[in-house]
Structures are given as structure tokens and as C-alpha cells.
C-alpha positions in Angstrom: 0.0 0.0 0.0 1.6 3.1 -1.0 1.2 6.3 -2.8 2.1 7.5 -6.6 2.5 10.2 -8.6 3.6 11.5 -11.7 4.0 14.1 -14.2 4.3 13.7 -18.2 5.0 16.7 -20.2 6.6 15.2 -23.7 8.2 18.5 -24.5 10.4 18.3 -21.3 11.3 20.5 -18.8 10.1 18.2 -15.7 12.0 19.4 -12.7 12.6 16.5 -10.2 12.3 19.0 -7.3 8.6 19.6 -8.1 8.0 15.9 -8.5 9.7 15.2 -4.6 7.4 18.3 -3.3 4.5 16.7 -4.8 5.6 13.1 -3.6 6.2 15.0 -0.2 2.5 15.4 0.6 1.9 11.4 0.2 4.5 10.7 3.1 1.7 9.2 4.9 0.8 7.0 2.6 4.1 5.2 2.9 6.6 6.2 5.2 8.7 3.4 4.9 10.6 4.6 1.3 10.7 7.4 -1.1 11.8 6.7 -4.6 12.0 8.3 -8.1 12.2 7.9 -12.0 13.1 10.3 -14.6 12.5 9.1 -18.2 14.2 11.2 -20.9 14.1 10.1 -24.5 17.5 8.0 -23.9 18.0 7.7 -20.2 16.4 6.8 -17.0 17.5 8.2 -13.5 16.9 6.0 -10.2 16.7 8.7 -7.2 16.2 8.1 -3.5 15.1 10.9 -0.8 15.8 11.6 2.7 12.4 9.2 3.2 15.1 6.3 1.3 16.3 3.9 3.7 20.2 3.3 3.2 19.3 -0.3 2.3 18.1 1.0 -0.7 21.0 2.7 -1.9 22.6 -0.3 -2.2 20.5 -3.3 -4.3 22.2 -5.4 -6.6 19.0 -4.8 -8.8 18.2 -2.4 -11.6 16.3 0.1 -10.1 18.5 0.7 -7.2 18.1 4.6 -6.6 21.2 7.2 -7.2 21.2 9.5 -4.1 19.2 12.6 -4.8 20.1 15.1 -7.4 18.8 17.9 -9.3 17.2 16.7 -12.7 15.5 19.4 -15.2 15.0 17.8 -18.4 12.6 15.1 -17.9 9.3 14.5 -20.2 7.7 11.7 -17.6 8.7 11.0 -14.4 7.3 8.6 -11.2 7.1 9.6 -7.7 6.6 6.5 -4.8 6.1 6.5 -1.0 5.7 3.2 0.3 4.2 1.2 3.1 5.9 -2.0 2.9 4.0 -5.0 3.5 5.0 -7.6 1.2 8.5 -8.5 1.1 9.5 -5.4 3.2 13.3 -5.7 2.1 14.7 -2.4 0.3 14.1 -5.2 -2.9 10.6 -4.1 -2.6 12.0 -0.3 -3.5 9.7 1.4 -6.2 10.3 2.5 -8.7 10.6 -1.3 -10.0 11.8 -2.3 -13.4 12.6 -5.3 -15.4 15.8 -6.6 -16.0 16.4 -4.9 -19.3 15.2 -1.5 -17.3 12.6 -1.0 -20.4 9.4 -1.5 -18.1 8.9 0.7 -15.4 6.2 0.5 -12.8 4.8 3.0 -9.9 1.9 0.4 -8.0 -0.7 1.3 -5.3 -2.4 -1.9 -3.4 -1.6 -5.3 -3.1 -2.2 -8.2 -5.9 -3.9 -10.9 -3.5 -2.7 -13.8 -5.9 0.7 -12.4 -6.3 1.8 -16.5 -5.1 -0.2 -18.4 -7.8 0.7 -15.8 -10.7 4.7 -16.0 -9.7 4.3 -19.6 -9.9 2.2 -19.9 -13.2 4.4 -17.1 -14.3 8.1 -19.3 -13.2 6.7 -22.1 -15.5 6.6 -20.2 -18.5 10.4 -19.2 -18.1 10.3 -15.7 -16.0 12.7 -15.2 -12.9 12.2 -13.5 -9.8 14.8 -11.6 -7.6 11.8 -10.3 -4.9 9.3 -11.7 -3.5 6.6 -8.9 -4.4 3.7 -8.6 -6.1 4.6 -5.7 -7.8 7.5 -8.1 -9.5 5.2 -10.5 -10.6 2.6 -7.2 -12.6 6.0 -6.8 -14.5 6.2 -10.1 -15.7 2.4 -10.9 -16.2 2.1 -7.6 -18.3 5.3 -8.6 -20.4 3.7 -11.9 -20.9 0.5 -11.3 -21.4 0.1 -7.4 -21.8 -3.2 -6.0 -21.1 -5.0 -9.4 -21.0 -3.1 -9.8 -17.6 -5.4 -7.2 -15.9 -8.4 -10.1 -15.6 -5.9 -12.0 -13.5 -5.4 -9.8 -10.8 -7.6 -10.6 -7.8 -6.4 -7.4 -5.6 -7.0 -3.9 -5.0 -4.7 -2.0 -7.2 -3.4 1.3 -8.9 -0.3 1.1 -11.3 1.8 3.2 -14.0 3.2 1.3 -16.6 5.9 2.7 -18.5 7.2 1.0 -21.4 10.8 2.7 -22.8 10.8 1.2 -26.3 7.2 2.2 -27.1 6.9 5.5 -24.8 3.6 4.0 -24.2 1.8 4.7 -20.5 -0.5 1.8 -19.1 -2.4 3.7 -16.1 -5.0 1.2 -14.8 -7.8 1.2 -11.4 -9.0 -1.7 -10.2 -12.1 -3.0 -10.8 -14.4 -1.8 -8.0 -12.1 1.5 -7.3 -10.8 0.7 -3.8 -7.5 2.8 -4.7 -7.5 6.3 -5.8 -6.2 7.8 -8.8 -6.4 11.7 -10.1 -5.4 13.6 -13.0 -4.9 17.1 -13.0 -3.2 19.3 -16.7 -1.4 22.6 -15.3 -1.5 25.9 -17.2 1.9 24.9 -18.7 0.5 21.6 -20.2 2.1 19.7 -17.7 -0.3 16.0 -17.3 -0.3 15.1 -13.4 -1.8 12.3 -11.8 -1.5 10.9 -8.0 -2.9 9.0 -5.6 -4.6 12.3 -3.6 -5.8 15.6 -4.9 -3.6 17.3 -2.2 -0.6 16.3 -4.1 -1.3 18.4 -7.2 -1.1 22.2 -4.3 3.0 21.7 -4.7 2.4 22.2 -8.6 3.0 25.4 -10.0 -0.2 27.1 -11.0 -1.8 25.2 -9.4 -5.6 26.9 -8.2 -8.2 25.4 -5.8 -11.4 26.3 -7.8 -15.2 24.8 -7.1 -16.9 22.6 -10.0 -20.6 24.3 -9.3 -22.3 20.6 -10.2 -20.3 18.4 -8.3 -20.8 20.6 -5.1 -24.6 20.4 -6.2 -24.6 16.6 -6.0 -22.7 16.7 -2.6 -24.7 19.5 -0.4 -28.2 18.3 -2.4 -27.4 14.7 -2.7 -24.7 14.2 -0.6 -22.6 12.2 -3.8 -19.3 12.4 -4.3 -17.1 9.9 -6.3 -19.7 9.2 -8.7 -18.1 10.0 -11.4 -15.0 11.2 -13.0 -15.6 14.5 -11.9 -14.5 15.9 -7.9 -15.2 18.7 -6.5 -12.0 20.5 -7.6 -12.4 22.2 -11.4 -10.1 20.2 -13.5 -8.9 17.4 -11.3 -10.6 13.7 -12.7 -11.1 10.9 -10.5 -9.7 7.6 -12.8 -13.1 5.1 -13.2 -12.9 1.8 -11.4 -12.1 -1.0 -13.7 -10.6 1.7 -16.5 -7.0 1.8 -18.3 -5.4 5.0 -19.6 -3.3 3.4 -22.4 -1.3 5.8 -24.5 2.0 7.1 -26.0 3.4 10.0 -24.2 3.2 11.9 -27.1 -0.6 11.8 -27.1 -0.7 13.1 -23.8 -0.8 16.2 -24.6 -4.4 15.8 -25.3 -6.8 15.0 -22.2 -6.4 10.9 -21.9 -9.5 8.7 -22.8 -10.2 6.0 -20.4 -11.1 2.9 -21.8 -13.1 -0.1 -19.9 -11.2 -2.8 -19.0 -13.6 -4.4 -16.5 -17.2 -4.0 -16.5 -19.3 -4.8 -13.4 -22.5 -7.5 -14.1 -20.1 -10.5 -15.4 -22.9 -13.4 -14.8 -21.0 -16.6 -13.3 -23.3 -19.9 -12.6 -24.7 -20.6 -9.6 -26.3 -23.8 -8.3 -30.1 -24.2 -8.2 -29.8 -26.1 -5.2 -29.7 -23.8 -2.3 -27.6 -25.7 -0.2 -24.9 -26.1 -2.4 -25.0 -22.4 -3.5 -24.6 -21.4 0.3 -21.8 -23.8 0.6 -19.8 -22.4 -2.4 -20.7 -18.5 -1.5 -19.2 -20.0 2.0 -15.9 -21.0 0.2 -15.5 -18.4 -1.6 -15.9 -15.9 1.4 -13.5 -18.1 3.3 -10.9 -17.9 0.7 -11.1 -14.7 0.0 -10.3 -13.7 3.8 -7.5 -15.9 3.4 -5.7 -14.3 0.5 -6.2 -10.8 2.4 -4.5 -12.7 5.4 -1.2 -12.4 3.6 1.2 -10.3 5.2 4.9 -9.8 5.8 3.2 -7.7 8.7 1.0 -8.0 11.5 -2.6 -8.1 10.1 -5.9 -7.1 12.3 -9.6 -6.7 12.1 -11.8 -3.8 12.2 -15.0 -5.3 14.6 -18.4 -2.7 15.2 -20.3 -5.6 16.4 -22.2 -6.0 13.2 -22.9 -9.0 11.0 -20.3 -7.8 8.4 -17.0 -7.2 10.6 -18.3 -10.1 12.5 -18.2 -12.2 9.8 -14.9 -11.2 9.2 -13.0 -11.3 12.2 -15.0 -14.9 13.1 -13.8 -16.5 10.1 -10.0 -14.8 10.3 -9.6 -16.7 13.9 -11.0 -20.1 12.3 -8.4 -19.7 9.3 -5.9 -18.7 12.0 -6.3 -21.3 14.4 -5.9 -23.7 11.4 -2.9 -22.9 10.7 -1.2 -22.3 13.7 -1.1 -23.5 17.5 -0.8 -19.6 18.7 -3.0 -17.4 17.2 -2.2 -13.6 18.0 -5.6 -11.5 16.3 -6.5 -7.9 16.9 -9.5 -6.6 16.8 -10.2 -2.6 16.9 -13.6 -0.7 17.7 -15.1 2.5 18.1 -17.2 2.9 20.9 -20.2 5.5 22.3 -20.7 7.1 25.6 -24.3 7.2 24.3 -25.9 3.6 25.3 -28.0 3.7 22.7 -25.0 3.9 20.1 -23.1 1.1 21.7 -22.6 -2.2 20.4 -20.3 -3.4 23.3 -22.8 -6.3 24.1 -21.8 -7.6 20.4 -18.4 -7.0 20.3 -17.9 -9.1 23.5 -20.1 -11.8 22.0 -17.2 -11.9 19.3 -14.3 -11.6 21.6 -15.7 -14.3 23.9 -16.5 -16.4 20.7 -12.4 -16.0 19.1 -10.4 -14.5 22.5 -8.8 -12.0 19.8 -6.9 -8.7 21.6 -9.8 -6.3 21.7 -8.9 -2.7 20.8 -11.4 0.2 22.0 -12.0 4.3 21.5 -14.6 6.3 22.3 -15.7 9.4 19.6 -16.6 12.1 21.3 -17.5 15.4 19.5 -14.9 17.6 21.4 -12.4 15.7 19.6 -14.4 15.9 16.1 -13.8 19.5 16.3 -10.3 19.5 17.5 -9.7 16.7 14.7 -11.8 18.4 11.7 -9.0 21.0 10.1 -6.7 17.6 10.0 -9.3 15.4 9.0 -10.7 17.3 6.4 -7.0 17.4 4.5 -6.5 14.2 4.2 -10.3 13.3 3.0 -9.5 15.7 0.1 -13.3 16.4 -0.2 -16.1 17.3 2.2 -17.6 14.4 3.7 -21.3 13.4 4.4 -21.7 12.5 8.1 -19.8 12.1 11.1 -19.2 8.7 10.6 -16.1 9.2 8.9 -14.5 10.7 11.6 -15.5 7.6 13.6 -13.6 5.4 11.0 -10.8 7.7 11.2 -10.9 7.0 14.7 -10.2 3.3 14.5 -7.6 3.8 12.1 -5.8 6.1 14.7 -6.2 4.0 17.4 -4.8 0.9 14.9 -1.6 3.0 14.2 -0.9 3.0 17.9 -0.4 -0.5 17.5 2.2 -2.8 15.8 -1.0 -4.3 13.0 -0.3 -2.6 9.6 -3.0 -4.2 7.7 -6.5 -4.2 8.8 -9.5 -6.3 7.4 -12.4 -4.4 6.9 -16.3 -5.1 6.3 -17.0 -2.6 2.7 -18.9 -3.8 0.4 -21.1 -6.5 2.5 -24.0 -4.2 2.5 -24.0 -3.3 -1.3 -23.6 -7.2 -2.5 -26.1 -8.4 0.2 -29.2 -6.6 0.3 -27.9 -4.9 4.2 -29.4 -0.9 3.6 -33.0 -0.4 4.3 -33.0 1.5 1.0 -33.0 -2.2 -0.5 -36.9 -3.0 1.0 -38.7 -1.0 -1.3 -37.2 -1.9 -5.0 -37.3 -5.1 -3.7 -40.9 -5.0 -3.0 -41.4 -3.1 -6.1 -40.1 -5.8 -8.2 -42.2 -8.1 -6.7 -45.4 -6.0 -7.5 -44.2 -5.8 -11.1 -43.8 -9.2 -11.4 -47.5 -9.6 -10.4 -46.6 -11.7 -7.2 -49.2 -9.5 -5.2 -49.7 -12.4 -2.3 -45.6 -12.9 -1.9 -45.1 -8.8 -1.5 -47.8 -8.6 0.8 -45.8 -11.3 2.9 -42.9 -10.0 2.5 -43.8 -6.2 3.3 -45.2 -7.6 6.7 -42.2 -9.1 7.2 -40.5 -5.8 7.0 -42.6 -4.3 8.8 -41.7 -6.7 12.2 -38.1 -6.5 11.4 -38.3 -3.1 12.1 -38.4 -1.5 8.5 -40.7 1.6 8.6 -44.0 1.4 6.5 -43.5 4.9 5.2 -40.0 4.9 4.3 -41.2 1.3 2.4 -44.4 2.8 0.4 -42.0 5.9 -0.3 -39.4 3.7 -1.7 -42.0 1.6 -3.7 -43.6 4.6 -5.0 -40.2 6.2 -6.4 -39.8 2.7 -8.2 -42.6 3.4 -9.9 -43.3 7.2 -10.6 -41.6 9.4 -13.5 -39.0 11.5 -12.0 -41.5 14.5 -12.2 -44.2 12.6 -10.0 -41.4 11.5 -7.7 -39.7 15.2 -7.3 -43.4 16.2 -6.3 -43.7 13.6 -4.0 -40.6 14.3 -2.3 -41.0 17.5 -1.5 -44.8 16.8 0.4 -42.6 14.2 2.0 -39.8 16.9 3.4 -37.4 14.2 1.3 -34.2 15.5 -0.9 -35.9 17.0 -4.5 -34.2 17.9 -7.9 -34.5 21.5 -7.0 -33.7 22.4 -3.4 -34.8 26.0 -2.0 -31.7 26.6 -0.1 -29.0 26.3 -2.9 -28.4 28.7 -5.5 -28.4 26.8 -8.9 -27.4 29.6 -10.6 -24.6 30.7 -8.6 -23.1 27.3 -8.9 -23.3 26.5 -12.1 -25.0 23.5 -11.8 -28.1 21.6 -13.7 -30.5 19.8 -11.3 -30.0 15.9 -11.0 -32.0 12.7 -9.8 -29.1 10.6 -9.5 -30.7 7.7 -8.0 -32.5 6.8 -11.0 -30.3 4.2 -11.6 -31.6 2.9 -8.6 -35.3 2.1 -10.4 -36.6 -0.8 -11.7 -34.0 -3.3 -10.9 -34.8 -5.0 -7.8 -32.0 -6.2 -5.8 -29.3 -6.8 -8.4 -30.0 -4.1 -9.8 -30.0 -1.6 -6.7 -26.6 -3.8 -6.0 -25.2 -2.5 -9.0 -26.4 1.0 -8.7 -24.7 0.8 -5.3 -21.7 -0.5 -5.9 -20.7 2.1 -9.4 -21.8 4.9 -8.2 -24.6 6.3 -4.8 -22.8 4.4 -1.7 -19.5 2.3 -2.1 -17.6 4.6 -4.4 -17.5 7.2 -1.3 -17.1 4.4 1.6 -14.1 3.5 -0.1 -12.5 7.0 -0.5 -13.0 7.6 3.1 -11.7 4.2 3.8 -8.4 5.0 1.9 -8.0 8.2 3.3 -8.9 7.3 6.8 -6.5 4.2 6.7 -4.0 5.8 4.3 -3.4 8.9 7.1 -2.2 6.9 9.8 -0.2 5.0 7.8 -2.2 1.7 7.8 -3.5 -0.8 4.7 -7.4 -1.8 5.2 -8.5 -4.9 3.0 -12.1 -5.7 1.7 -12.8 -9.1 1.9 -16.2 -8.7 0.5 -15.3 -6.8 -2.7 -13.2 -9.9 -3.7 -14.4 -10.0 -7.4 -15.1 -13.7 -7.2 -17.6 -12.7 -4.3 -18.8 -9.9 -5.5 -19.8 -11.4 -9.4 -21.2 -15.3 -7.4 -23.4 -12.6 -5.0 -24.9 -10.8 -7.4 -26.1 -13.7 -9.9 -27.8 -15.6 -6.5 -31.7 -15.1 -6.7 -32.6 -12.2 -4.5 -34.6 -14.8 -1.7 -30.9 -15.2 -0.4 -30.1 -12.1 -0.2 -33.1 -10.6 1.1 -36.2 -12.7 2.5 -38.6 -12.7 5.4 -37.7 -9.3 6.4 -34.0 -10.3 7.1 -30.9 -9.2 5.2 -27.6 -10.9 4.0 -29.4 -14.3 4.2 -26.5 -16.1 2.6 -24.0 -14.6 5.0 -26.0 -15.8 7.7 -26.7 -19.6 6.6 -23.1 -19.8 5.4 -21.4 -18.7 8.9 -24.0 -20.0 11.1 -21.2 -22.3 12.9 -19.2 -19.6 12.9 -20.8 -16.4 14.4 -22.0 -16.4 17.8 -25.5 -16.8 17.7 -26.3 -12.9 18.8 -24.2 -12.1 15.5 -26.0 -14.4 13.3 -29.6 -13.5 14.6 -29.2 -9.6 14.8 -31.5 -7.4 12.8 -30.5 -4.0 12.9 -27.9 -1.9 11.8 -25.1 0.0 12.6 -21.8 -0.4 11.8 -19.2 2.5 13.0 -21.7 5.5 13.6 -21.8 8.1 16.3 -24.4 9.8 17.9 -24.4 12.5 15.2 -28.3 14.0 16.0 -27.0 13.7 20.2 -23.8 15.5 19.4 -25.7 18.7 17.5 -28.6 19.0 19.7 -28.0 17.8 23.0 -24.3 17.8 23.8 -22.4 20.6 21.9 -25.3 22.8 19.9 -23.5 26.2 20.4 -20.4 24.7 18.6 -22.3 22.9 15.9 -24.2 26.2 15.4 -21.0 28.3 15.5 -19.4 26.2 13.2 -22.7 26.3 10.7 -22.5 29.7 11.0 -18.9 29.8 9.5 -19.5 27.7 7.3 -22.3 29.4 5.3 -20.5 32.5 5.5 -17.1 30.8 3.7 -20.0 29.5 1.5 -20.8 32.8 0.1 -23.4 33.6 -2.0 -24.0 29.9 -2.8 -26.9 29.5 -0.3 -30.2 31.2 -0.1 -30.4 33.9 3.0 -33.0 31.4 5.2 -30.2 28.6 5.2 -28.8 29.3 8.4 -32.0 29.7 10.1 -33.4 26.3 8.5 -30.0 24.3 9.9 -30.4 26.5 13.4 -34.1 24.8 13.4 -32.7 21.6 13.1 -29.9 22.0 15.7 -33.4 23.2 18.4 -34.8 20.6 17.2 -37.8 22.4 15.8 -36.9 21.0 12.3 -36.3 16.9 11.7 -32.8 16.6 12.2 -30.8 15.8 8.5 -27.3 15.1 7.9 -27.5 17.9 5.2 -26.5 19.7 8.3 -23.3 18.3 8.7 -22.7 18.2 4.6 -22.8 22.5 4.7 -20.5 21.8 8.0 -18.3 20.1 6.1 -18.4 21.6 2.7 -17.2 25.3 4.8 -14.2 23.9 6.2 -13.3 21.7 2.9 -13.8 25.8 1.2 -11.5 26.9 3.9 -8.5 24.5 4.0 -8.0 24.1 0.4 -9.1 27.9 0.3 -11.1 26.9 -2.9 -12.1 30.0 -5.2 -15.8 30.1 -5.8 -17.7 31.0 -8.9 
């Protein structure tokens, strides 16, 4: 796990003292080594920074780094900070390259099968000097180019640079859990990098708004949607899509090109039984390919089905394999009872006697925390949840575990938001099977779904987007057209981006959910969270293997009497605890958000409301602050679009972003 970055500018004149200040800002994404490339038209330069361990220095391999030196001539060059956790000798040093030093590789993640390709990979003639996965995307691109990519089981962003061709590969992996931007300077100058706070050490560089993708955060509360962020200018790279170009064309804006498409249909048995048991190996294996560390590994464990599942089946793999099993599991924790899911957590612990980790949020520390926690998110951020993640993470850093298992991506496969109920009811009523919805809906009902959130759902499944709009607004729900935001001011054409949402059931909510209106954004926080202190979090559930056998199983397992993640629960019956397996609701690492604004700190949330719609502008209407002030007295229902304007004011004032 590491950060990257580069700069291309075919004309030349790349200065490696800008690339090291940009590098420079990612130290947190890999403190463990700093390396560079320069790439003229008939020379390549190794340099190492003050980050460089002396180790380094002194490789008996090609890329072994020159100590630092001025270079001005350069028309691509790669910037690295890495977080070793495979093969953590200075062999795993990046830049990497070949043999012949013609490919060159920056990489971002961690190539679960790195094992099984080395070997397939040794039998068809290639050598090895490391024992990284980085290594083995070398030699699987120079054997098999492009058609390598479907191999990879991992989470992964690379630059590929061949020297004979002057061709760039820039690839994401399939479901986006690593970040990569792309930002052109005034001079022409292509940048990419792993965070958007890399491109502030470029010259000319300008923190402006993009009026629509503000829209679709403080309206919506979207981000990561699409290619566009809330910076003008700076792309977001597409999960599962390839840059592949010669430098010379990059002087044009690149053209991302699919290399993965999410809905690949893979067979699944009829028979029930059997289609548990395989979902059940394939979760199993795909916690055990995420096990693999040079490092101490933990879990992240909120007491729900999801990190339960996870840390459950981590101490079963464990225990097989060795007579002393040393796990970690870390938590975030209320002082609000209500909030607290310490009764679950110690259902776990007693269940796999793992070393339990614990922190309690308060909102004191959310505000102390905020200026720093809003730089390293990059973008505003939609509830205070994230700063409970970030919280974990921080108390995971204090520890010797460098990788951390993590539940994202559960909830989108299986059917675990309420926002599922309705489609699925819907589709139900569309298929005509009145008596089975009726069921069902009562079902819903007892497991504690609320009937008007259901019919509401239902009825946006089956309105046109005028009748819905309508319907929200009598409803006090998010519309098109909001009364507190100034379109105009913005820039920014009215949306109903949960269309995508309609009409498609559960598999088809699942894949709205997992391209673009929930996991896109639990993953950047996720990276950024884990990434700041300094720490690798894995996703067993967005294994693509899981992910693709999940999505073709008929909805009944997913969803059915009321109860979620159906297959989860069958699958690990013998190895939750039984309060795991049979719990309903949902949580997962919250805090008491509403508690914090309007009964514990409501003079700070309204002070820092009050800042923040003045940084804001003219880009809200004059009654905003009273309407959040309501909600903060409580004489308006409390909504997290509060915390979104919050947010959004002290995202304006850190990056000190020019409005429109």
C-alpha cells in the first residue's frame, strides 16, 4: 500500500524537485521509502530521498536509486512512498523495473494472488529476484500485456511505462478501492496521484469549485460518482478503466477505456444448499488471500454481522494454521448507550479471545480533529461517521498491526441498507406476485423497517421523476430542485441521480450501489482514513469472485422474510455467535451525530454552521442558516444535510477553494 505520482509533459522541462514536493504530501501514505524515475528520451535516472532507507542505496538490482540530485530535463517522471508490506526488504524499493530496465512500474495496493501468478508465471520461463507482487505485474504484463489485468484478484493502482514504445499503461482496479487523479497545469504539464492534495505543490496550481459536483454533494450528498470531484479540472480515474497511451498523445486530455465491467454473470447452483456452501468457500478464501502479510494483520470489529463475519472466520483460518494465534480486533465505541454495540463485540471476543482494541468518539475531539481530517479526505464528507472510522484507524496505528481487514462492500452485495426493501418490494409488485409482497412487506414491517420509508421507496420505483420530485418535496425528502442552494450561482443543472436505482430489484439496486450512490465514497473515506495513519485496510467482500457469485444468486438469499444478507448468515451459522448471526438491525461504526448537535455541543455545531455558510458565500439562499439552526433546536427533523454545509465550509477553507 503506497502512494504514486507522476508528471508527463513530452516536451520536457520536468524538474525533479517539483515531483519530490509533490511526492512529499503522500508521506503518509508510505513512510517506509521514497523513490523516483526520470524518463528522458534515452535515459532513465533512479533517485532516492531523505524518506530512502540506506538499504536501498545499495540493491544489486536495476532500479537501485542514485542519491538525490537535481534533474531538469525530464518528459515523464514517477514519484513513490511506500508502506511496505509484502516482502518489506529495500528489494521491494519502487520504482521497480525489469531486468532490461525497459518497463517501469509505480503500484498502489496489493495483488492478492501475487503467489499463484509468480508460480504460473516461473513455468513459462520468467525469474524473480523479490518476493513482491509488484514483481510478478511486470512479468504478467510482459507476458500477457493487457489481458493480464483479468488476472489480478487485488486492489490495485499502477503506471506502466514501457521505454521502447513511450507507451503509459495507467489502470484502477475493478471496483475503485484505490484512488487515482489527473490534473493538466497551465503549462501543459499531465499530473496524476494518488490524492488531490498532491497536485497544491504544482506550479499554478488553483483550488477552484466545479458548481455541479458541489450540487450533488450538499443536495445529494454524492461524491465519487463519477469522474468528476469537487476540484475544477482534477478527474477521479473510473474503477475497472485503463489509460493506455503514448506519451506523445498526452498532450491531449487521456480517454479512459473499460477494462472491467461490473455485471459479469457466473453460474450458480439451483440447489440452495450447495450455493450457500460455495458462497461460504469463496468468502472463506477470500479472507484468506487478504491474510497475507509480511506484517501483523488485524480486524476492524463494530459488532455488526459484516466485521463479524470477518473477524469470526479470520480466527477459524488462524487457528488452522497455527497453534498460537495472536488476532487484533479494533472498535469504536459510544458514551451514548444507545450507540453502543459493546454487548456484540464481546459476543465476538468471547467467541475468538482476539486482543480487543477500544475508543470512544466524542464530539470535542471531532472538532479539535476536523482542520486535519478534512485534508486528508481531500473532499467534504457526508456524516460524522467518517470521523469515527478515522478514529479506529488512529487508534490501529498506535499499535504494531499494519493491515487491517475491513467489512466494505457487504452491505452493497447483500441486500444490508433499508434503502433495498422497497425496490425489492417493487419488483415483486411488477412481477405480479401480489400475495408474496404482501408477505414480505409484513415481514419488514416486524423487522423493524418503517412502513412509510417502504411505500415511499415503492412509490419512487414506480413514478416518473416528475411525480417522484413532487412527492418528495410533500414528504420533506431530498428533491431535484432544493430551495436553499443557488443553482445559478453554482453552475449546476439539477439531477435525480438515484435513477439508476429504479426498476431493478436487488441486483440491480446492488449495482447501482456498488458504481456509483454508496460504495464509491465508503471507499474514498476508507483510503484516506486508513492511508493517514499510515495503515492498509482490505475488503474481503469486494473480492471480485464474491462480489460477481453474489450478485447472480436469486434475490430470496439475499433478502427474505424481512432479514438481510441471508446467505452470509446460513453460510457462517457455525461460525458467528448466535447474537451475531440472529441480529437485525444496523449499525456499523456511527456516532451519535443527532445527540452531538442538539444535545451535547449545539453552540459549537451552530458556530461552526455559522462559519460555514458565510465561507459558502453567495451559494446559499439567506434562510439557510436559520433552517440548519431549526434543526440544531430541534424544531426542524434533524438531517445530515447539516453536517454536509459543515463540512463543505471547512473543505472551502482549507484548500481555500475560489468560488464561482
Amino acid at each position: 500500500m503506497c502512494g504514486l505520482t507522476a508528471l508527463i509533459n513530452p516536451k520536457g522541462g520536468i524538474a525533479a524537485d517539483t515531483l519530490r514536493a509533490m511526492t512529499s504530501l503522500l508521506r503518509h501514505r508510505g513512510p517506509d521509502d521514497e523513490g523516483y524515475a526520470l524518463f528522458t528520451a534515452n535515459s532513465v535516472t533512479a533517485l532516492g530521498g531523505a524518506g530512502t532507507p540506506a538499504a536501498c542505496f545499495g540493491i544489486d538490482l536495476p532500479y537501485a536509486p542514485q542519491p538525490w540530485r537535481e534533474v531538469h530535463d525530464a518528459n515523464l517522471a514517477f514519484g513513490h512512498r511506500r508502506l511496505s508490506i509484502v516482502d518489506v526488504s529495500a528489494a521491494g524499493h519502487q520504482p521497480m523495473c525489469d531486468a532490461e530496465r525497459r518497463n517501469w512500474i509505480v503500484f498502489n495496493g496489493e495483488i492478492y494472488n501475487w503467489r499463484e501468478l509468480r508460480d504460473e508465471l516461473a513455468a513459462l520461463g520468467h525469474t524473480f529476484r523479490t518476493r513482491t507482487d509488484t514483481e510478478v505485474i511486470l512479468a504478467a504484463l510482459k507476458e500477457w500485456g493487457k489481458d493480464a489485468l483479468p488476472r489480478f484478484n487485488g486492489m490495485f493502482v499502477f503506471l506502466h511505462y514501457d521505454t521502447q514504445t513511450r507507451r503509459l499503461l495507467a489502470v484502477r482496479d475493478r471496483f475503485g478501492v484505490k484512488p487515482l487523479y489527473w490534473w493538466r497545469a497551465p503549462d501543459g504539464t499531465l499530473a496524476f496521484a494518488s490524492e488531490i492534495k498532491a497536485f497544491t505543490a504544482l506550479p499554478g496550481w488553483r483550488a477552484q469549485l466545479n458548481g455541479q459536483a458541489a450540487y450533488e454533494f450538499l443536495n445529494w450528498g454524492l461524491t465519487d460518482h463519477h469522474e468528476t470531484t469537487l476540484f475544477n479540472g482534477v478527474k477521479l480515474l473510473p474503477p475497472g478503466r485503463a489509460i493506455h497511451a503514448e506519451l506523445s498523445a498526452l498532450t491531449r486530455d487521456p480517454e479512459p477505456k473499460v477494462w472491467y465491467e461490473l455485471g459479469t454473470r457466473v453460474a450458480v447452483p439451483s440447489d440452495d444448499a450447495k450455493a450457500i456452501q460455495q458462497w461460504r468457500e469463496l468468502f472463506f478464501d477470500a479472507v484468506h488471500c487478504r491474510l497475507r502479510a509480511d506484517v501483523p494483520v488485524g480486524t476492524a470489529l463494530s459488532g455488526g454481522l459484516d466485521s463479524s463475519s470477518i473477524v469470526c472466520t479470520a480466527n477459524r483460518l488462524l487457528r488452522g494454521e497455527s497453534d498460537k494465534v495472536e488476532q487484533n480486533a479494533f472498535s469504536a465505541r459510544s458514551l451514548d448507550p444507545e450507540m453502543d454495540e459493546g454487548a456484540f463485540m464481546a459476543a465476538v471476543v468471547a467467541r475468538t479471545n482476539v486482543q480487543h482494541h477500544n475508543i470512544w468518539t466524542e464530539p470535542g475531539n471531532l472538532f479539535e480533529t476536523l482542520p486535519q481530517l478534512t485534508w486528508h479526505m481531500d473532499e467534504p464528507f457526508g456524516s460524522t461517521s467518517t470521523f469515527a472510522e478515522w478514529s479506529v484507524f488512529k487508534l490501529v496505528g498506535s499499535t504494531a498491526v499494519k493491515v487491517t481487514l475491513d467489512g466494505h462492500g457487504a452491505d452493497e452485495i447483500l441486500a444490508g441498507y433499508r434503502a433495498f426493501g422497497g425496490p425489492h418490494l417493487a419488483h415483486m409488485l411488477r412481477q405480479g406476485h401480489l400475495l408474496s409482497m404482501g408477505q414480505e412487506a409484513m415481514a419488514m414491517r416486524r423487522s423493524g423497517f418503517r412502513t412509510f420509508d417502504l411505500l415511499a421507496q415503492v412509490i419512487d420505483n414506480f413514478s416518473p421523476a416528475s411525480v417522484r420530485a413532487a412527492l418528495r418535496s410533500v414528504a420533506g425528502r431530498t428533491t431535484p430542485m432544493p430551495d436553499w442552494i443557488r443553482l445559478d450561482q453554482l453552475g449546476a443543472i439539477p439531477t435525480e441521480p438515484h435513477e439508476a436505482d429504479q426498476h431493478g430489484g436487488i441486483s440491480g439496486m446492488s449495482v447501482a450501489q456498488l458504481r456509483g450512490t454508496s460504495l464509491p465514497m465508503q471507499l474514498h473515506w476508507n483510503d484516506r482514513n486508513s492511508m493517514a495513519h499510515s495503515i492498509e485496510s482490505r475488503a474481503p467482500f469486494l473480492d471480485y469472485r464474491l462480489v460477481e457469485y453474489t450478485l447472480a444468486l436469486r434475490d430470496e438469499l439475499k433478502l427474505a422474510g424481512g432479514v438481510s444478507k441471508v446467505v452470509l448468515r446460513k453460510a457462517l451459522a457455525d461460525v458467528l455467535p448466535p447474537e451475531i448471526s440472529r441480529r437485525k438491525d444496523k449499525m456499523g461504526f456511527v456516532t451519535a451525530e443527532q445527540m452531538w448537535v442538539q444535545r451535547d455541543r449545539p453552540d459549537q455545531f451552530r458556530a461552526a454552521v455559522k462559519t460555514a455558510v458565510e465561507q459558502a458565500g453567495n451559494l446559499f439562499m439567506p434562510q439557510t442558516s436559520s433552517w440548519l439552526n431549526d434543526m440544531i433546536d430541534g424544531r426542524k427533523p434533524y438531517r445530515t444535510v447539516l453536517w454536509r454545509v459543515l463540512s463543505f465550509g471547512a473543505w472551502l477553507d482549507r484548500f481555500k477553494v475560489q468560488l464561482p
